[in-house]
N, C-alpha and C positions, 0 to 999 in steps of 0.2 A: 722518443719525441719526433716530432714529423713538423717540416716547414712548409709552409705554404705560401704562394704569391699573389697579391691581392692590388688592385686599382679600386682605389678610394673615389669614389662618386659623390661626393657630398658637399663637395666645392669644385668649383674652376679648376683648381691647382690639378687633382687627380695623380696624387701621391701615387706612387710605388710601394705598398708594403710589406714588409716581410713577417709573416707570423710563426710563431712558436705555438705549438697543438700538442698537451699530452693528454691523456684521457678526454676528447674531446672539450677541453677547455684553453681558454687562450694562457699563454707563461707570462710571451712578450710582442710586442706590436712594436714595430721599427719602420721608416721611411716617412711617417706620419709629420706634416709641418705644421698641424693644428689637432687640438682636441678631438674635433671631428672625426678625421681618420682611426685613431682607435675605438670610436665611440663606432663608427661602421663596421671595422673589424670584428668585433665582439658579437656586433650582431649579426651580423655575415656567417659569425662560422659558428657561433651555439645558438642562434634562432634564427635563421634567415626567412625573410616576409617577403611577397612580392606581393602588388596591386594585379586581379587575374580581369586580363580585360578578351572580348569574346561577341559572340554574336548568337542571337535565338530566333526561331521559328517566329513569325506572325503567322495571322489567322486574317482573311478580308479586309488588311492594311495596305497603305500604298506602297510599303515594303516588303519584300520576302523575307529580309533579315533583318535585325535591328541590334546594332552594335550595343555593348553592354559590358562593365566593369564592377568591381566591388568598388564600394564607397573607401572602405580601409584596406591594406593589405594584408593578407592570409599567409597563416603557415606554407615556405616552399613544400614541405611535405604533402599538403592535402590537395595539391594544385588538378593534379591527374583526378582524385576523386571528385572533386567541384567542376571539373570540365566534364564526367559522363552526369553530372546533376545540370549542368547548364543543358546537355541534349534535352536532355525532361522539359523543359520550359517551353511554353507555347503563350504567344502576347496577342491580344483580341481587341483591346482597347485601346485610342488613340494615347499616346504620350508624349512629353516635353522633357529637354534635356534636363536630369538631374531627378525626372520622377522615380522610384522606386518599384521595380519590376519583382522581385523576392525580396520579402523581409526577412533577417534571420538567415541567408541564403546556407544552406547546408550545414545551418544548424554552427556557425563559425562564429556568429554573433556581428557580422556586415550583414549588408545591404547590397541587392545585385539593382544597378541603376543603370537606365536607358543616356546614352550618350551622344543622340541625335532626337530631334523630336519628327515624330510618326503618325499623320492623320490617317 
C-alpha cells in the first residue's frame, strides 16, 4: 500500500489529505472536512484532468500569438501529446474570446478556444 499527500482545491478550506493507494486505486481518503475533498482525491489519483491552456501561431493578425485553452479539461496523461498538436496550429482569421479555434482538438472530444479576441 503506498500513502500519498494531497491539498484539496476544491474549496477555500484546502484540506490536507492523506491517501491510501493500492493497486492504483483509492482504500481511504482522510483530512477531508467535506465531500468535496475525497471526491478530488479520487479523481486526482485514478483520473487526473487538467484544463491545457497555451498559445498558437497567427498568420497576418495583429498578433504573433494568440493565447488558447481547451474548453474542458483533458486527461493529465495526454497533456505533452496536445501541446506538440498545439505547435501544428496556425490562426488566419480574426477572432473573439471564447471563438473555437480546433474542434475536437486532438481528437479528445474539447474544443481549443481563443482567449483573447484577435483582429
Amino acid at each position: 500500500m503506498t500513502i500519498k499527500k494531497l491539498t484539496c482545491i476544491e474549496c477555500p478550506e484546502g484540506c490536507r489529505l492523506t491517501v491510501d493507494i493500492e493497486n492504483s486505486r483509492i482504500i481511504k481518503v482522510a483530512g477531508n472536512k467535506c465531500p468535496k475533498g475525497e471526491e478530488y482525491a479520487i479523481s486526482e489519483i485514478e483520473n487526473p484532468v487538467r484544463i491545457l491552456t497555451s498559445s498558437v501561431l497567427s498568420q497576418g493578425l495583429g498578433l504573433k500569438m494568440i493565447p488558447v485553452r481547451t474548453d474542458k479539461p483533458i486527461p493529465k496523461s495526454r497533456i505533452f501529446e496536445a501541446m506538440e498538436e498545439i505547435k501544428k496550429v496556425r490562426v488566419s482569421r480574426p477572432l473573439s474570446t471564447g471563438d473555437i479555434v480546433v474542434k475536437n482538438f486532438s481528437g479528445l472530444g474539447v474544443n481549443l478556444i481563443a482567449t483573447r479576441r484577435v483582429k
